[in-house]
VOPAGU-2260 file (C-alpha; in pm, 1 decimal, decimal comma):
REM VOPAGU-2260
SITE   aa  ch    i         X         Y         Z
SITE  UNK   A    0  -10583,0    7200,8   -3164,1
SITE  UNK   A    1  -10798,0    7006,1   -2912,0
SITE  UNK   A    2  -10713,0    6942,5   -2561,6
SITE  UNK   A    3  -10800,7    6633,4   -2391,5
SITE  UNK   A    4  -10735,5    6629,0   -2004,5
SITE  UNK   A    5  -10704,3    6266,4   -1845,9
SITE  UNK   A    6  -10692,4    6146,3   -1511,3
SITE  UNK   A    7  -10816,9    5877,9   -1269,4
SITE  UNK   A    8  -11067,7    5964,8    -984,1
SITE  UNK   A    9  -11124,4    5796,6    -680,3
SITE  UNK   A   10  -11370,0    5993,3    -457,7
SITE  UNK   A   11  -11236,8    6366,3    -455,4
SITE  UNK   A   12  -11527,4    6516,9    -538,1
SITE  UNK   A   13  -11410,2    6881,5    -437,9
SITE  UNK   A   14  -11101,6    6882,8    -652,7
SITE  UNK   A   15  -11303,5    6740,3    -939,7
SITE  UNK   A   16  -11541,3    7008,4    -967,4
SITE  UNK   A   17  -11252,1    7242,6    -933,2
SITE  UNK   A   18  -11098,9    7092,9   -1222,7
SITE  UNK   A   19  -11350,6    7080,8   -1445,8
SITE  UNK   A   20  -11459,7    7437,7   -1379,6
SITE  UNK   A   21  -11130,1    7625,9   -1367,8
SITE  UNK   A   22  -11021,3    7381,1   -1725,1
SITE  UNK   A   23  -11362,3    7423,1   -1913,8
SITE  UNK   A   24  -11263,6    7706,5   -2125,7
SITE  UNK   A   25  -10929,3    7559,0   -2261,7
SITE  UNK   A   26  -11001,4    7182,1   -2215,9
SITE  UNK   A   27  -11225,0    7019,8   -2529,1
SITE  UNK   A   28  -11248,6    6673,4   -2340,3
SITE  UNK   A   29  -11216,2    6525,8   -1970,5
SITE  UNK   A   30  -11148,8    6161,4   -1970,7
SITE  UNK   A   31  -11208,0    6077,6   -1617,5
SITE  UNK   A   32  -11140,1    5682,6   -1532,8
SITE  UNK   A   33  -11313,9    5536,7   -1212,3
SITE  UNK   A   34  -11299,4    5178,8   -1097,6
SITE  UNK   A   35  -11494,7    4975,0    -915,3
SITE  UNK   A   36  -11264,4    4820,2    -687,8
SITE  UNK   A   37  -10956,2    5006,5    -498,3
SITE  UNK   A   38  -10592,0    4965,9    -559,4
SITE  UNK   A   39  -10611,9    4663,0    -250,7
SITE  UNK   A   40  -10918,1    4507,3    -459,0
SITE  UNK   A   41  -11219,2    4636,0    -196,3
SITE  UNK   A   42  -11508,7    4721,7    -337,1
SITE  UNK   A   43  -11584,9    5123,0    -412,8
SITE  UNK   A   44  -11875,2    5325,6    -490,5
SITE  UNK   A   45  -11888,8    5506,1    -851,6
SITE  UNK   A   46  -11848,5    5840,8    -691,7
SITE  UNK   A   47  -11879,8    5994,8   -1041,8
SITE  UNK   A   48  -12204,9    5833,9   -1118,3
SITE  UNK   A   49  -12365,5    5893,0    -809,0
SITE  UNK   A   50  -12266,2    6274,2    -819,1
SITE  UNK   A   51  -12361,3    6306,5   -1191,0
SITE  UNK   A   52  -12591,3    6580,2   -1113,3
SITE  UNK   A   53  -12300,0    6813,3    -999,4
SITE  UNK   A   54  -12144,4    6804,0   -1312,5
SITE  UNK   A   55  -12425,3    6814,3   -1563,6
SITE  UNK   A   56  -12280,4    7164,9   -1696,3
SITE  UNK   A   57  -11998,2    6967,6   -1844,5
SITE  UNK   A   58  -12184,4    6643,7   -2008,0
SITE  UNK   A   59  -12080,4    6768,7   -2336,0
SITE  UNK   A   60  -11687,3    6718,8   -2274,0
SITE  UNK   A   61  -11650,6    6415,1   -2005,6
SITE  UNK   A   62  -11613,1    6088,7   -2090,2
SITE  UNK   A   63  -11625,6    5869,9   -1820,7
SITE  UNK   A   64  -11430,1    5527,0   -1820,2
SITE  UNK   A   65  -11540,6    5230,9   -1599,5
SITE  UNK   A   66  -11292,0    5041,8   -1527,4
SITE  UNK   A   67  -11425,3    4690,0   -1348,7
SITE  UNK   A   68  -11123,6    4429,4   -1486,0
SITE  UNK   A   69  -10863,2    4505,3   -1241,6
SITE  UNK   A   70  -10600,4    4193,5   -1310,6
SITE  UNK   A   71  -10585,2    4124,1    -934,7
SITE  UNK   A   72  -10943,3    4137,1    -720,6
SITE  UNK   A   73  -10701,6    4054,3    -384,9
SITE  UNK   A   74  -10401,6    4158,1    -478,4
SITE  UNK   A   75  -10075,2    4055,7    -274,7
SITE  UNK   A   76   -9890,8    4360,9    -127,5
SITE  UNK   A   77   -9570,0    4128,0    -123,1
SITE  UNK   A   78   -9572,1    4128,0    -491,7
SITE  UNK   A   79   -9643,1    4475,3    -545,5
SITE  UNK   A   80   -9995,6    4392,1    -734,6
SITE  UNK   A   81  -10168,2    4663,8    -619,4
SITE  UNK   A   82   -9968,4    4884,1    -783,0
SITE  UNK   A   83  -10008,6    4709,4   -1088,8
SITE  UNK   A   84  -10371,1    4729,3   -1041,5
SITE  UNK   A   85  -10286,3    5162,1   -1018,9
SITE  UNK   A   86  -10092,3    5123,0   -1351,1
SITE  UNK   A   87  -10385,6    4884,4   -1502,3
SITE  UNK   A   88  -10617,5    5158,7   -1420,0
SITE  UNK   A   89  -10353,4    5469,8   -1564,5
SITE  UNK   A   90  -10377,0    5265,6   -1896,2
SITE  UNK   A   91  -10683,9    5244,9   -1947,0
SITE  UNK   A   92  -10726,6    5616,3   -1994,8
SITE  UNK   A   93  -10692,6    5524,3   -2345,7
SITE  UNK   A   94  -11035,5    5333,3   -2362,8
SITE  UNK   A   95  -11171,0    5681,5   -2387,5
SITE  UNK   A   96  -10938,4    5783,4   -2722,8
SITE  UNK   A   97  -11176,9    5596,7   -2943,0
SITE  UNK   A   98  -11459,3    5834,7   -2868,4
SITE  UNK   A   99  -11239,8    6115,3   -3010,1
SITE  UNK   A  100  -11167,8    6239,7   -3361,9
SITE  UNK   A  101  -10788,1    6361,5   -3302,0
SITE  UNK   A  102  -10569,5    6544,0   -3531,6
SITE  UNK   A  103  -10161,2    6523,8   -3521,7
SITE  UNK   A  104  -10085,6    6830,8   -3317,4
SITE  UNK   A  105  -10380,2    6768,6   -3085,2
SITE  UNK   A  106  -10279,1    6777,1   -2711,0
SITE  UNK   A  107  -10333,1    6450,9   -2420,1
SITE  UNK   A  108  -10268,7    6588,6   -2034,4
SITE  UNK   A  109  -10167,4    6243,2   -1829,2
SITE  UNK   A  110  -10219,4    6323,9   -1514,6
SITE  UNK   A  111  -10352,0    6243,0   -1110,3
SITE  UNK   A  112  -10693,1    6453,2   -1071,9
SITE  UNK   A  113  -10494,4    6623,0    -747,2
SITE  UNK   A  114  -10245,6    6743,3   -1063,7
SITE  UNK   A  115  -10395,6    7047,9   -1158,5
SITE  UNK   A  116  -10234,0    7195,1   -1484,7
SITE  UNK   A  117  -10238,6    7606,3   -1506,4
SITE  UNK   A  118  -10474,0    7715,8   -1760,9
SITE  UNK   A  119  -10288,2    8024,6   -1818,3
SITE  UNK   A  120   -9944,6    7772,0   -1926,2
SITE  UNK   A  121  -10206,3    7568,5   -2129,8
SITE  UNK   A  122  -10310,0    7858,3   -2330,6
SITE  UNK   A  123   -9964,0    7990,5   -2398,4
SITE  UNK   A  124   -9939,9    7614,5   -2531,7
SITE  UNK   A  125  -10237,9    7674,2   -2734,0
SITE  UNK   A  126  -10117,6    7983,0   -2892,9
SITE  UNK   A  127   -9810,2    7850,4   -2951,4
SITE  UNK   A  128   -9594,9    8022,7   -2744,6
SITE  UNK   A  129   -9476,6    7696,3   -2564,6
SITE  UNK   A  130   -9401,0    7439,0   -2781,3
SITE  UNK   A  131   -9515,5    7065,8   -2652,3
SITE  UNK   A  132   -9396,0    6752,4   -2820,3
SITE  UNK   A  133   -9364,0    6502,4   -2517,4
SITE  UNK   A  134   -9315,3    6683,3   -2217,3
SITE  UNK   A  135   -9385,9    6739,2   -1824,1
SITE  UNK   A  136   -9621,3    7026,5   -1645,9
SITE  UNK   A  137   -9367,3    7121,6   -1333,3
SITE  UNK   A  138   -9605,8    7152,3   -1040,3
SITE  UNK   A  139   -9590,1    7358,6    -706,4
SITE  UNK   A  140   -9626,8    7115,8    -427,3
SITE  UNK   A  141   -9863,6    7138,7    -182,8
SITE  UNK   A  142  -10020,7    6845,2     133,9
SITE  UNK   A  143  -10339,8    6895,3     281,5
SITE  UNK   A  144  -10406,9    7274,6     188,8
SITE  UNK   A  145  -10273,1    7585,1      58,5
SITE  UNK   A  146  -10095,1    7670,4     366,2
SITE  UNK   A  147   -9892,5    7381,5     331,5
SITE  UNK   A  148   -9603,8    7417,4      65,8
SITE  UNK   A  149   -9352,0    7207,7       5,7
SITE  UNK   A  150   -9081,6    7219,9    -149,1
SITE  UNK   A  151   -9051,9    7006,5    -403,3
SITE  UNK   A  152   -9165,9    6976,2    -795,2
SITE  UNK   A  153   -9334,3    6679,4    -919,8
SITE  UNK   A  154   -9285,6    6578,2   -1245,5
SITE  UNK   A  155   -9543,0    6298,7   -1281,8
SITE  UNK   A  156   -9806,8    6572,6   -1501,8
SITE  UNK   A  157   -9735,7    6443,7   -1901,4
SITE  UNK   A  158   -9853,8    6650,1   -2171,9
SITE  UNK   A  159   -9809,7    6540,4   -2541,1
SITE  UNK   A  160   -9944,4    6561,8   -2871,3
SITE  UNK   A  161  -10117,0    6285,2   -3018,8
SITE  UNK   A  162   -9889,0    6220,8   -3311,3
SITE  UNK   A  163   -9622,7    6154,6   -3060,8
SITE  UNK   A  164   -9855,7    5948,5   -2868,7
SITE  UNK   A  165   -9930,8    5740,0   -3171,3
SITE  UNK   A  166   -9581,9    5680,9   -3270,4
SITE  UNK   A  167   -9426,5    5605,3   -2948,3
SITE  UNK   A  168   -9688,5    5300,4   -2866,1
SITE  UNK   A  169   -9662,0    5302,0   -2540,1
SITE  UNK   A  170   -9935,7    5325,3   -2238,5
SITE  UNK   A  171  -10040,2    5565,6   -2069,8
SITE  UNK   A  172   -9900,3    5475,5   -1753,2
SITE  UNK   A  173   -9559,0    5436,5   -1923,6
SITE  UNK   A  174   -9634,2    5802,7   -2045,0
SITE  UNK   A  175   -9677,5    5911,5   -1677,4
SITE  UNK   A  176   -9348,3    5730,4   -1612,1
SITE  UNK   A  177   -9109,9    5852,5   -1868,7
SITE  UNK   A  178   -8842,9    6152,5   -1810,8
SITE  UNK   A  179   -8921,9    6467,8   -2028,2
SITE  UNK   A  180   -8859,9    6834,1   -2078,0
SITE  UNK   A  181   -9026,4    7038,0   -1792,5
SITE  UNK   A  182   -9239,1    7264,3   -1874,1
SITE  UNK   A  183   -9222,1    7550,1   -1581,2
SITE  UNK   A  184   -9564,0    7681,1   -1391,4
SITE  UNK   A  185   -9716,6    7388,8   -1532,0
SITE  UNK   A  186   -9979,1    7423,7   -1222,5
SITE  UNK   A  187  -10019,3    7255,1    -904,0
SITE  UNK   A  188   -9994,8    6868,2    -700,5
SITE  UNK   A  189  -10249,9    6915,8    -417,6
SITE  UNK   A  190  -10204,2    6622,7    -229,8
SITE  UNK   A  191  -10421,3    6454,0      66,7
SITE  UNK   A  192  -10640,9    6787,3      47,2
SITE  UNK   A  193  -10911,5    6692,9     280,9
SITE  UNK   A  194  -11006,9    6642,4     640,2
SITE  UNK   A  195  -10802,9    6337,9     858,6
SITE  UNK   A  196  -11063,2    6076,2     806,7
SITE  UNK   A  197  -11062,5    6160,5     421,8
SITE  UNK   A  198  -10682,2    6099,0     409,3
SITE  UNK   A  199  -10725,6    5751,6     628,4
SITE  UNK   A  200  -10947,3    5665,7     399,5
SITE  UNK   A  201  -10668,9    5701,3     108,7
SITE  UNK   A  202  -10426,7    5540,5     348,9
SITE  UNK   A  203  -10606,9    5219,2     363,3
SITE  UNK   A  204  -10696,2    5211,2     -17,7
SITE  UNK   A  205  -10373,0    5296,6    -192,9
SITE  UNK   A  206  -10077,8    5164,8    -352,8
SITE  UNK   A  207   -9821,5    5234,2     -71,1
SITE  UNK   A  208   -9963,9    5014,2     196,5
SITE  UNK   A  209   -9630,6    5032,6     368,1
SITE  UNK   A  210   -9801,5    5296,7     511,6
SITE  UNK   A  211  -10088,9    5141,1     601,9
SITE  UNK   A  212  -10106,8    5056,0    1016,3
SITE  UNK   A  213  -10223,5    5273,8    1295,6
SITE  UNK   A  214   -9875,0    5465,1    1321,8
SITE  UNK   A  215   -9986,5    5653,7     994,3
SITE  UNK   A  216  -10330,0    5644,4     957,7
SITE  UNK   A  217  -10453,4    5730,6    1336,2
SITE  UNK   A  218  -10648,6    6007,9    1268,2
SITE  UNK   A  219  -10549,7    6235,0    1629,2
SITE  UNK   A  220  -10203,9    6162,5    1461,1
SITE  UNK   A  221  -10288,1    6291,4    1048,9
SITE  UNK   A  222  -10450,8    6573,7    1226,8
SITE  UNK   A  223  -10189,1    6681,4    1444,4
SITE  UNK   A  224   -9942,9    6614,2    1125,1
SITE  UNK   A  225  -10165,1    6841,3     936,0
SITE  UNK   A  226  -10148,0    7159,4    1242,6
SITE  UNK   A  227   -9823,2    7143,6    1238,1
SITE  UNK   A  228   -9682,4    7098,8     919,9
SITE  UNK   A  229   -9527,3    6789,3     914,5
SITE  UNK   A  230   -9521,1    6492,7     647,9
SITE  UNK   A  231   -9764,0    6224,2     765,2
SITE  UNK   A  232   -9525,6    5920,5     682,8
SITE  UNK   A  233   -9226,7    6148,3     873,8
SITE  UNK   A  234   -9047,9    6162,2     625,8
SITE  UNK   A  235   -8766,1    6461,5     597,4
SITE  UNK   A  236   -8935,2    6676,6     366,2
SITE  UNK   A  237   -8997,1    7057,5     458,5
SITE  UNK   A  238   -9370,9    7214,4     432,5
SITE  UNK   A  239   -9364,4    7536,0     455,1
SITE  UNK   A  240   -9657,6    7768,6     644,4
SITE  UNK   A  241   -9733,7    8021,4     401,6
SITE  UNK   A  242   -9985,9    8279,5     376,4
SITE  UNK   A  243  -10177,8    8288,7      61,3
SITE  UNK   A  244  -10150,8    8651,1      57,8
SITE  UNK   A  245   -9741,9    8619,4      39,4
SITE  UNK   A  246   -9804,3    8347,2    -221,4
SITE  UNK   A  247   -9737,0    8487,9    -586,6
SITE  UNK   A  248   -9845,3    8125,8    -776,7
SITE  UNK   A  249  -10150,5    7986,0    -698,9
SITE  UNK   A  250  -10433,6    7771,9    -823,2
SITE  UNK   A  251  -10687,7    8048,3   -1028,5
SITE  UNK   A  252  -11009,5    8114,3    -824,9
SITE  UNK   A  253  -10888,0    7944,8    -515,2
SITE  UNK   A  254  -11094,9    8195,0    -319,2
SITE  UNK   A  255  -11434,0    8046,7    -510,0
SITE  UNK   A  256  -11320,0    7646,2    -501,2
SITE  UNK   A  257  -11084,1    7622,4    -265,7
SITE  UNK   A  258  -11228,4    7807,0      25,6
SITE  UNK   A  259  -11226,7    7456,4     302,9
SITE  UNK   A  260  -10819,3    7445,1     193,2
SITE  UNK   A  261  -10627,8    7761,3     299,5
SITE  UNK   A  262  -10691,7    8011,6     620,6
């Protein structure tokens, strides 16, 4: 049984080398898909490509997808095409399944590169302990570092096996969307983790550019969200200050990755 972890990547070069390094040992294959244009059609370095070097020790297992067709180059926020330029890009994950000699019961993750799945849950998958036929990874929540939880479970983190894959048809962005069995400790969303200007940054360039105007993406105001512990587009959701020392679940070597994202 092979597993082949999939995700898009924008610029988060810290979480990517987290994920490579604390998946190596159970994941066979990293499809990582980078575009060259944002969501809103702006141009975009190849972060991957230009940090290459960083990630030599894993060659071997990435395949990296270049995605420069996005079906809108100026997309209109009015008609919501920047989010189908997101799903455009979610699909074509599967441009990488070609360089891949699957068997039935082999294992796809679909998943956000801030969606990191627990090694320890993929293993217990492995050795059968878990069964997977279509389902989701259950995440812990948390926004701009470990200190930060909140308190909700995202259930956007796919995992299925690649005979179901082939007989259901579908993309993999309709993967991503479709309501499945959860799969509990199935790892850990960590969103916006980076510094105020990082998170502008991700402001401007993403799908929900509802958010996009100074009221959100001032960065006094992020960083003053981010001290204390409030939701940057104020909405009613709690986030917690924990300590990681009263934190029984987290991300494996978070003290060697993880050490800018938790006091």
């Amino acid at each position: 049984m092979k597993i082949v972890d999939c995700f898009m990547f924008y610029n988060e070069l810290d979480l990517l080398n987290y994920r490579l390094n604390i998946l190596n040992d159970i994941v066979d294959y990293f499809i990582i898909v980078e575009s060259t244009l944002t969501h809103m059609g702006n141009e975009k370095k190849l972060y991957y490509n230009e940090n290459k070097e960083l990630f030599k020790s894993f060659n071997q297992k990435i395949i990296h997808i270049i995605v420069d067709d996005f079906p809108y180059k100026n997309p209109k926020v009015n008609n919501n095409e920047q989010w189908k330029n997101e799903n455009f890009q979610r699909s074509a994950i599967s441009r990488g399944f070609p360089f891949i000699d699957f068997s039935s019961d082999d294992l796809i993750i679909i998943a956000d590169l801030d969606e990191i799945p627990d090694p320890n849950t993929l293993n217990k998958i492995k050795n059968g302990i878990i069964h997977v036929d279509f389902n989701t990874l259950l995440l812990d929540n948390y926004y701009y570092n470990l200190n930060s939880k909140v308190h909700t479970n995202p259930e956007s983190t796919k995992i299925i096996t690649y005979q179901k894959y082939k007989e259901l048809n579908i993309s993999c962005n309709d993967i991503r969307h479709t309501s499945t069995p959860n799969i509990l400790f199935g790892g850990w969303h960590l969103s916006y983790f980076g510094d105020a200007h990082f998170i502008k940054n991700k402001m401007n360039e993403f799908t929900h550019q509802e958010y996009n105007s100074d009221t959100y993406t001032n960065v006094n105001t992020i960083e003053e969200k981010i001290k204390n512990f409030k939701d940057i587009y104020n909405r009613q959701m709690y986030i917690e200050n924990i300590n990681v020392k009263d934190n029984h679940y987290l991300p494996p070597q978070y003290e060697k990755y993880l050490t800018k994202y938790y006091k």
